[in-house]
PAVEXTOR-166154 format. One record per residue: residue number from 1; chain; x, y, z of N, C-alpha, C in turn. Coordinates in Angstrom, 3 decimals, always signed. Layout:
(rec NUM,"A",(X,Y,Z),(X,Y,Z),(X,Y,Z))
...
***
This chain:
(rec 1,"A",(-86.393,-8.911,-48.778),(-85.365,-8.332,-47.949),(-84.067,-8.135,-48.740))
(rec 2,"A",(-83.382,-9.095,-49.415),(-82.792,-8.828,-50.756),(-82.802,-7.758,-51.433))
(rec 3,"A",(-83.879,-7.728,-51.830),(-83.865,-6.441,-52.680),(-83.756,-5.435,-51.936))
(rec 4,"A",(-84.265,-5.319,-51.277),(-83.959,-3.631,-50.264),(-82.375,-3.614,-50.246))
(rec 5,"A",(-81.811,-4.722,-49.078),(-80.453,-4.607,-49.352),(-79.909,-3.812,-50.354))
(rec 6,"A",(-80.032,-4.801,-51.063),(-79.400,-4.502,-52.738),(-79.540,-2.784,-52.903))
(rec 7,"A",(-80.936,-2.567,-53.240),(-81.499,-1.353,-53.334),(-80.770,-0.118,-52.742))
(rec 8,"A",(-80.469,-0.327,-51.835),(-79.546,+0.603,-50.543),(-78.240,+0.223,-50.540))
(rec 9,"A",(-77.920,-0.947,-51.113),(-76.113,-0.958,-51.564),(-75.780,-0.366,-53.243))
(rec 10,"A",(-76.832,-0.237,-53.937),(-76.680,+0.520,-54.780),(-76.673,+2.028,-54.793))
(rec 11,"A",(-77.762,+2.598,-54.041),(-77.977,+4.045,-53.232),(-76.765,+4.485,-52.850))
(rec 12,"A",(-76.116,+3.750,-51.971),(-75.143,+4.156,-51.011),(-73.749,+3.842,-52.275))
(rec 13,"A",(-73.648,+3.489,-53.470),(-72.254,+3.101,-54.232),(-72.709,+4.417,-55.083))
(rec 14,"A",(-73.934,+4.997,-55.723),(-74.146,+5.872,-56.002),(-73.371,+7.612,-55.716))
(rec 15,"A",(-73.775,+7.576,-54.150),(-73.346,+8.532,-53.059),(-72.314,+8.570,-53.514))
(rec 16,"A",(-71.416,+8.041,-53.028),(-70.175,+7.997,-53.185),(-69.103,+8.537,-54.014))
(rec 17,"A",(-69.691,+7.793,-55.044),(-69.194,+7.637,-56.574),(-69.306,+9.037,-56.912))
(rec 18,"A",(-70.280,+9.743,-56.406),(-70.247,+11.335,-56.777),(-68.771,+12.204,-56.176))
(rec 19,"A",(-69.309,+11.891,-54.697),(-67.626,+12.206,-54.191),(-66.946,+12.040,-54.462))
(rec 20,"A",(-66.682,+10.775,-54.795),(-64.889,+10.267,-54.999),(-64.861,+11.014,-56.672))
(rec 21,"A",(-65.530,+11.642,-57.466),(-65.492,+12.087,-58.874),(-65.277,+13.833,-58.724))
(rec 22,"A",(-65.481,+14.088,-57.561),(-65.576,+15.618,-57.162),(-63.968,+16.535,-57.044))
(rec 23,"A",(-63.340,+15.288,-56.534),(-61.853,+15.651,-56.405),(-60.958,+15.210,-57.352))
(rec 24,"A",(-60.784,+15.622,-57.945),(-59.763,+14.867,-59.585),(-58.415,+14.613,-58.998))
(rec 25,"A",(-57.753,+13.651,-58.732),(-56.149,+13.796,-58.747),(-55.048,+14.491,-59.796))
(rec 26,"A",(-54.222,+15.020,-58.445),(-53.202,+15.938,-59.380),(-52.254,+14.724,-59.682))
(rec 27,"A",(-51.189,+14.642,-60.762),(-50.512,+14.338,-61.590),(-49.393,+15.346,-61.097))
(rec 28,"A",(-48.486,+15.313,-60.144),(-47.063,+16.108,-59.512),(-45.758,+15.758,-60.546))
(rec 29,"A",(-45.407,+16.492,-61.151),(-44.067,+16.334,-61.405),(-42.654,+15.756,-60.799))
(rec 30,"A",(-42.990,+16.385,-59.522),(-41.913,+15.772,-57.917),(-43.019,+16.062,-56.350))
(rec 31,"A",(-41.918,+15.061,-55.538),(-42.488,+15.385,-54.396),(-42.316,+16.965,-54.277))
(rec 32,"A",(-41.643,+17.388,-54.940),(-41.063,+19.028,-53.969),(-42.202,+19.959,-54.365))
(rec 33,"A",(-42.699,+19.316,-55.588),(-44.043,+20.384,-56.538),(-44.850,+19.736,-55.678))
(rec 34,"A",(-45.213,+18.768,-55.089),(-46.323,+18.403,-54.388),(-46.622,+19.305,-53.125))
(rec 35,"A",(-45.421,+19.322,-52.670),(-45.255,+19.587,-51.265),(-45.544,+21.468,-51.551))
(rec 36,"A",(-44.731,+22.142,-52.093),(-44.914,+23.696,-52.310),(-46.380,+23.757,-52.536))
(rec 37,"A",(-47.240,+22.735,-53.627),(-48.685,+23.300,-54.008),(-49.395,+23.000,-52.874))
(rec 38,"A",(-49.167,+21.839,-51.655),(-49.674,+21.964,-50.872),(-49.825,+22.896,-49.911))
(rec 39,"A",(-48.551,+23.182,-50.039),(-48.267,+24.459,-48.469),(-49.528,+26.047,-49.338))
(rec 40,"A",(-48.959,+26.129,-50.313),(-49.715,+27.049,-51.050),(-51.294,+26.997,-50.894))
(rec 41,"A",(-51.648,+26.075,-51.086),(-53.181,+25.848,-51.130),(-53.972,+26.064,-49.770))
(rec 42,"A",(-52.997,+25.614,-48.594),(-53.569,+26.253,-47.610),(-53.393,+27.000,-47.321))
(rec 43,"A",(-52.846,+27.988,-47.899),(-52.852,+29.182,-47.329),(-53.612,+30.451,-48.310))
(rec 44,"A",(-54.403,+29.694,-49.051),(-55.509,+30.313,-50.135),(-56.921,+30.399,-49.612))
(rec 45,"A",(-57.594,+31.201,-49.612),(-59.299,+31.069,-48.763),(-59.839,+30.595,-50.009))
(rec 46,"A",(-60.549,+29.359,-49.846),(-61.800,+29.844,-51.065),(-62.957,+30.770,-50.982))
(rec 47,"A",(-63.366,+31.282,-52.184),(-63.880,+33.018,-52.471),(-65.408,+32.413,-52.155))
(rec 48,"A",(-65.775,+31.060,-52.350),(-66.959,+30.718,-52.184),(-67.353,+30.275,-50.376))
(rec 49,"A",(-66.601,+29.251,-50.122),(-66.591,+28.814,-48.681),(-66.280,+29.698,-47.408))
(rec 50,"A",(-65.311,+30.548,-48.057),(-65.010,+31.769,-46.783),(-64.423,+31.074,-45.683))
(rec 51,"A",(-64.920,+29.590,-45.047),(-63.980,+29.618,-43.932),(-63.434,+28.215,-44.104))
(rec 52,"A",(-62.939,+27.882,-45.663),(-62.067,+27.020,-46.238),(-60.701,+27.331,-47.063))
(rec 53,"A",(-59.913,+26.447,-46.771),(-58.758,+26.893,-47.646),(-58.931,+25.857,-49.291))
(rec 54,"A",(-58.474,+26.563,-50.149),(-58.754,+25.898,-51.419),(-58.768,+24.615,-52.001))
(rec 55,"A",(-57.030,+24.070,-51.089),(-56.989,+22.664,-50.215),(-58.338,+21.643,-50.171))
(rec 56,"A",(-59.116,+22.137,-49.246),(-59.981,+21.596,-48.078),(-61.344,+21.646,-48.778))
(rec 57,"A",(-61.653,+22.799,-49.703),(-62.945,+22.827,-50.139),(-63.449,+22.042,-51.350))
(rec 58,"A",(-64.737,+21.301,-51.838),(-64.795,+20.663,-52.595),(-65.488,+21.992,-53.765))
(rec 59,"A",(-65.532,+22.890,-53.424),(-66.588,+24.311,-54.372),(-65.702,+24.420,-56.007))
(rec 60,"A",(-66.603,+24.111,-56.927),(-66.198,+23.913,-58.382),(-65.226,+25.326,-58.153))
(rec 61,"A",(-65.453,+26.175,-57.401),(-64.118,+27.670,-57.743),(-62.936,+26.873,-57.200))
(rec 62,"A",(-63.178,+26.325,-56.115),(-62.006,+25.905,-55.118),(-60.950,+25.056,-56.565))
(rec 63,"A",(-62.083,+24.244,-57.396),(-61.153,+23.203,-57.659),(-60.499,+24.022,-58.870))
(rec 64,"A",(-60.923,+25.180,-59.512),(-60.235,+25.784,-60.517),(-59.165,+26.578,-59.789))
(rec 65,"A",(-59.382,+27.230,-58.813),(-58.049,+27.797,-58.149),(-56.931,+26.927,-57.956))
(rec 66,"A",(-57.300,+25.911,-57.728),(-56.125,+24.673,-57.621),(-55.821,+24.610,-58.760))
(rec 67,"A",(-56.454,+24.492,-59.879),(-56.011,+24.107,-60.963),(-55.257,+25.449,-61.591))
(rec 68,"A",(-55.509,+26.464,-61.215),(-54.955,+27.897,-61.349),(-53.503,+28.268,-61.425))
(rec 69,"A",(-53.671,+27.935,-59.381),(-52.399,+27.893,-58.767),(-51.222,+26.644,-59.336))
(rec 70,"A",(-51.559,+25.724,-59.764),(-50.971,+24.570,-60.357),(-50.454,+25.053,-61.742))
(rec 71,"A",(-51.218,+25.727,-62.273),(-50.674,+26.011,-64.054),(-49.759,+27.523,-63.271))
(rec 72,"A",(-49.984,+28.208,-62.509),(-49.220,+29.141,-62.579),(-47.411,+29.065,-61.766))
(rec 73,"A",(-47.439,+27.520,-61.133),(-46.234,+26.987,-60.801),(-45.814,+26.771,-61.838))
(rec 74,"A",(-46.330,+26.106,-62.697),(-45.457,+25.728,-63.919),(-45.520,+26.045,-64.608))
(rec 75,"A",(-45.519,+27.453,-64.727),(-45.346,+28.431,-65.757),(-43.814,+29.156,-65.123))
(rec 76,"A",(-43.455,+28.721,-64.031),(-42.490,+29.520,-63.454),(-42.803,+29.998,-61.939))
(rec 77,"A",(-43.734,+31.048,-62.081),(-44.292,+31.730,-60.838),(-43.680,+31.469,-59.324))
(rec 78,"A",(-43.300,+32.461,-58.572),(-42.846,+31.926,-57.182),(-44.492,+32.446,-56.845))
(rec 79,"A",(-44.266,+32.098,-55.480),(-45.325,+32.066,-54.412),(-45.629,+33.349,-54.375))
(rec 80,"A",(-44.934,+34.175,-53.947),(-45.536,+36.011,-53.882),(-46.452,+36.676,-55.595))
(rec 81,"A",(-45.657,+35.887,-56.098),(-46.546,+36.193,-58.045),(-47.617,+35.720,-57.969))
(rec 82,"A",(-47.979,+34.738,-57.370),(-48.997,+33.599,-57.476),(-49.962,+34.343,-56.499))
(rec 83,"A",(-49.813,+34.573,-55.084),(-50.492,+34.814,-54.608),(-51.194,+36.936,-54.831))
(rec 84,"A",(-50.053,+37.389,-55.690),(-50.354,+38.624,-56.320),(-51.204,+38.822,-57.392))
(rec 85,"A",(-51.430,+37.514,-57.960),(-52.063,+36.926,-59.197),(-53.519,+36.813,-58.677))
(rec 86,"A",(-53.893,+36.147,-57.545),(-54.973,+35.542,-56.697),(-55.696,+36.870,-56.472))
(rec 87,"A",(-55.049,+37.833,-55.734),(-55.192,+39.324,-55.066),(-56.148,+39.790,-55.852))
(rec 88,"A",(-55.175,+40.464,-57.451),(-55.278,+40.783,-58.148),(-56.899,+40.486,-58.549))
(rec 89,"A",(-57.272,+39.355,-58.615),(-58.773,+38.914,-59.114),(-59.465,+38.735,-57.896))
(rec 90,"A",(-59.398,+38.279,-57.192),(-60.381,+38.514,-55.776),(-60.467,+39.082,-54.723))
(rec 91,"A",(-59.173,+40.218,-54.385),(-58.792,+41.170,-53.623),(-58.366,+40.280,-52.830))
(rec 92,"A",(-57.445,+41.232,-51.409),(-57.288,+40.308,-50.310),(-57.666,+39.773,-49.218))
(rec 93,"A",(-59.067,+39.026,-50.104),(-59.851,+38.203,-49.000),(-59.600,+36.633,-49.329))
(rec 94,"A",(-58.748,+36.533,-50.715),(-58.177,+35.120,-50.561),(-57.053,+34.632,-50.205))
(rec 95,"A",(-56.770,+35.423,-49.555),(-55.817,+35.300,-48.456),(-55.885,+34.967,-46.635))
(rec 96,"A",(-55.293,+34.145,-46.208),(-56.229,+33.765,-45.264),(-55.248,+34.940,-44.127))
(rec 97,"A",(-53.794,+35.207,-44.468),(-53.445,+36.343,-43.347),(-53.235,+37.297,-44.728))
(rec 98,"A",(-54.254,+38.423,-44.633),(-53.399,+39.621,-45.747),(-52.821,+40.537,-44.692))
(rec 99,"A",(-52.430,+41.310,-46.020),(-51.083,+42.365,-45.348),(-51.882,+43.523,-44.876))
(rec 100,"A",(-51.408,+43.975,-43.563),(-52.154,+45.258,-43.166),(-51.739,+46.673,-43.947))
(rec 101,"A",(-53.018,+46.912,-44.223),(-53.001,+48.393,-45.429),(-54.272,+48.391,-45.115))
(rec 102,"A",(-54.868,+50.225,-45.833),(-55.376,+50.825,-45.853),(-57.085,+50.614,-45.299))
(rec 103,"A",(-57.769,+49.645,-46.197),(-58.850,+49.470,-44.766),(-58.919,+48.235,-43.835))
(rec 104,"A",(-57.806,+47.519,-44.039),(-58.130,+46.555,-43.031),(-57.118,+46.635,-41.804))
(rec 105,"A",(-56.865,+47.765,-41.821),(-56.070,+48.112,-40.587),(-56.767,+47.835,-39.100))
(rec 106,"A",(-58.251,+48.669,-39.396),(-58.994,+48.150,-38.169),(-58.743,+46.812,-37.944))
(rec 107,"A",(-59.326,+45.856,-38.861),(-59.079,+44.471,-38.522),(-58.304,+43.798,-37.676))
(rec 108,"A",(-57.322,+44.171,-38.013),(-56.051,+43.651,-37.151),(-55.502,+44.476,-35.904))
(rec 109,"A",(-55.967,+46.139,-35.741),(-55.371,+46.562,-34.675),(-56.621,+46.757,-33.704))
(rec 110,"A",(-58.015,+46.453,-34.579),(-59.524,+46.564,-33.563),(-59.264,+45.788,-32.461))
(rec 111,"A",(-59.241,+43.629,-32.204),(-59.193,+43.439,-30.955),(-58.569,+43.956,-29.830))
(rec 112,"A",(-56.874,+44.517,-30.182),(-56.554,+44.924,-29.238),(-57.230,+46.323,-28.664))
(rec 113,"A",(-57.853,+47.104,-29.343),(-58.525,+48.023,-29.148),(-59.367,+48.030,-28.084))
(rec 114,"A",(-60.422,+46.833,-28.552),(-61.655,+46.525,-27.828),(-61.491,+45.836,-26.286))
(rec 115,"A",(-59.854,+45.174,-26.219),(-59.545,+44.967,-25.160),(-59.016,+46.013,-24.187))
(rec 116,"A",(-58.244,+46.551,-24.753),(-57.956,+48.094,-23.683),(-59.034,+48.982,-23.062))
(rec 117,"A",(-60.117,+48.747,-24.402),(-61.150,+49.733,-23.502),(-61.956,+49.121,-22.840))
(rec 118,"A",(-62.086,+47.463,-22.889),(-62.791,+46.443,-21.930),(-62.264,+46.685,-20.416))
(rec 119,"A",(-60.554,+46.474,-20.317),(-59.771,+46.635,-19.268),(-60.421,+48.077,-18.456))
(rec 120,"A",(-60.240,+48.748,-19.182),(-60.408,+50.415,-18.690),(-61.656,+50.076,-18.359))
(rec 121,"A",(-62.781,+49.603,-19.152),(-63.856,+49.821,-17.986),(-63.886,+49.239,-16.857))
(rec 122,"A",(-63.590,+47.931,-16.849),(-63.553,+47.159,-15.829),(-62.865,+47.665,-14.615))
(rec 123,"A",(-61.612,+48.467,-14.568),(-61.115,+48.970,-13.684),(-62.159,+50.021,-13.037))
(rec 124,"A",(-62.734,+51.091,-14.199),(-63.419,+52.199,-13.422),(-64.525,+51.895,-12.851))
(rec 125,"A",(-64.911,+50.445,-12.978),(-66.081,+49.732,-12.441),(-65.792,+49.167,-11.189))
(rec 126,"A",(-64.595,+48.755,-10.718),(-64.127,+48.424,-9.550),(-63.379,+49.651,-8.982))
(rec 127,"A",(-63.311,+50.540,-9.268),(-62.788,+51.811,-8.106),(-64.052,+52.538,-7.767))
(rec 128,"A",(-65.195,+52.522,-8.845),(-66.878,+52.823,-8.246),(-67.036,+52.230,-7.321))
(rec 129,"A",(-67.125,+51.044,-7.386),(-67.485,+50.265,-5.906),(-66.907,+50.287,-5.073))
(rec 130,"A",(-65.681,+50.429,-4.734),(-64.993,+50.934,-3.592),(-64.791,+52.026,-2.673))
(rec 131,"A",(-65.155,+53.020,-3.661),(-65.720,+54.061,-3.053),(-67.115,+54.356,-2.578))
(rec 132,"A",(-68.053,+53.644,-2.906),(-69.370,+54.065,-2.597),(-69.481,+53.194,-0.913))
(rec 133,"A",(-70.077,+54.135,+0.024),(-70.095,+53.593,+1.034),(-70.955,+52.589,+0.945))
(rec 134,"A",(-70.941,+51.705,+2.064),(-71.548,+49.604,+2.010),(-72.791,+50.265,+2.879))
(rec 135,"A",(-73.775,+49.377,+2.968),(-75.049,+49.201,+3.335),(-75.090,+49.964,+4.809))
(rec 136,"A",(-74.477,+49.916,+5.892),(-74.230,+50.287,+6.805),(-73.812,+51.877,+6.832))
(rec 137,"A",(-73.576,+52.043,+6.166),(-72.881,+53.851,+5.858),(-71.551,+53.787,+6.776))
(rec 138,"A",(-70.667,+53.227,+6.238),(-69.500,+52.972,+7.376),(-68.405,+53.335,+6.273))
(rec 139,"A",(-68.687,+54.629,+5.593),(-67.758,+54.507,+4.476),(-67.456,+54.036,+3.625))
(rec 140,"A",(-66.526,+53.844,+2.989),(-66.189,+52.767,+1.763),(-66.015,+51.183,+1.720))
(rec 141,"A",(-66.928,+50.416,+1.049),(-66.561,+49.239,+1.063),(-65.316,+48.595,+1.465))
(rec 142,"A",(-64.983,+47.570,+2.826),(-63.652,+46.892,+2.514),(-63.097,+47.640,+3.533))
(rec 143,"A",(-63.154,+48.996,+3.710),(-62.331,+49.799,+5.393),(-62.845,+49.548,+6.576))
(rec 144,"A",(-61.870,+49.145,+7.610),(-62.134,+48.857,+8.672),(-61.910,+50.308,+10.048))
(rec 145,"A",(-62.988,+50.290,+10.305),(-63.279,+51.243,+11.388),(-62.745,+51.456,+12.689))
***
């Protein structure tokens, strides 16, 4: 029984040990560089995960974009360079809000689209029924005789 234990507390220190090796700690200059690369990072998609921010994902791209975005702070770079930099190599899908232009216009002006013409049907679907006379032939649904 020992040994199993054992066996499965080694298994399980194994596990681990992979994870905790997956995420390297950053080395910050100041809280204020901490705090900007953070805000930055979430607001980066990773190109692999799609519905992670670069932050959040453990994907060997994720961790070079961090390491990316990190060398390109301290090279100088504000945030709009950085994230023009990002663009630039993966278009703007690593961006988690891009700027509306040329084809992703649908994107952003489609729901409301799909809702106006939801509304509109729904209305011409309830003035059909009101007009069609009720079971009785007493005219239109809802009028009283």
């Amino acid at each position: 029984m020992k040994n199993i234990f054992a066996a499965l507390l080694l298994l399980a220190g194994f596990l681990c040990s992979g994870t905790a090796a997956a995420i390297d700690p950053i080395d910050y200059q100041s809280p204020a560089e901490e705090q900007r690369f953070k805000d930055l990072a979430a607001e980066l998609r990773c190109v692999m995960c799609q519905n992670q921010s670069i932050a959040d994902s453990n994907a060997p791209i994720a961790h070079d974009l961090r390491m990316e975005v990190l060398r390109l702070m301290r090279e100088g770079r504000n945030d709009e360079e950085i994230k023009q930099y990002l663009v630039e190599r993966y278009t703007d899908f690593v961006l988690y809000e891009p700027p509306m232009r040329g084809g992703n216009w649908l994107l952003w002006i489609g729901p409301f689209v799909l809702l106006l013409i939801g509304g509109i049907a729904v209305a011409a679907v309830i003035r059909t029924k009101n007009k069609q006379p009720d079971a009785a032939g007493n005219g239109a649904a809802g009028e009283e005789w």
